[in-house]
N, C-alpha and C positions, 0 to 999 in steps of 0.2 A: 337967856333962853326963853321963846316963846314958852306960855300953856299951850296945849295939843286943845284942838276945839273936838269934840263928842259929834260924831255925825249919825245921822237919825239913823234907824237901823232898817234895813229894806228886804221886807218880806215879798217871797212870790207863790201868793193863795193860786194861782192859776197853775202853775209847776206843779205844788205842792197837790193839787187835785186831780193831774195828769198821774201825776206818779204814784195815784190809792187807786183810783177809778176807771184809769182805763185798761191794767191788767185785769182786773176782776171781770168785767165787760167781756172781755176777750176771754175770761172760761168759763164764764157761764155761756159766752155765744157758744162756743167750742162745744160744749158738753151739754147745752138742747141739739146741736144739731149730730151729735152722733162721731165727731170727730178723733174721739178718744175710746177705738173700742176694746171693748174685752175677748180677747180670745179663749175659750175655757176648750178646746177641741186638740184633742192632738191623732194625725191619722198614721194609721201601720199596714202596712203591706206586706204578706210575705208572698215568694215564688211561687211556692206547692204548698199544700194540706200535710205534710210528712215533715216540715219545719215545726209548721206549728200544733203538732201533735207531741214532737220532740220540745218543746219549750213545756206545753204543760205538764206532761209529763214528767219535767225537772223538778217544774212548782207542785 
């Protein structure tokens, strides 16, 4: 039976810097330009003033 010969081991710094660098890139671009916004607003409507006279009312 041969020995098994050890083969040099093959790193990819180039891969390995895609896959840190250019997520991060893409949310920091993301998020100077406004892409990710916050909504804090929520809007209510009622029919008539006689609704919402009845809700407070409640509360």
């Amino acid at each position: 039976m041969k020995k098994r010969i050890k083969r040099k081991r093959i790193l990819y710094v180039p891969g390995m810097i895609s896959l840190a660098l250019i997520p991060l890139f893409f949310l920091f671009h993301f998020s100077k330009n406004y892409f990710f916004p916050v909504n804090n607003g929520l809007n209510v409507s009622f029919k008539n003033e006689e609704s919402l006279l009845q809700i407070k009312l409640k509360v």
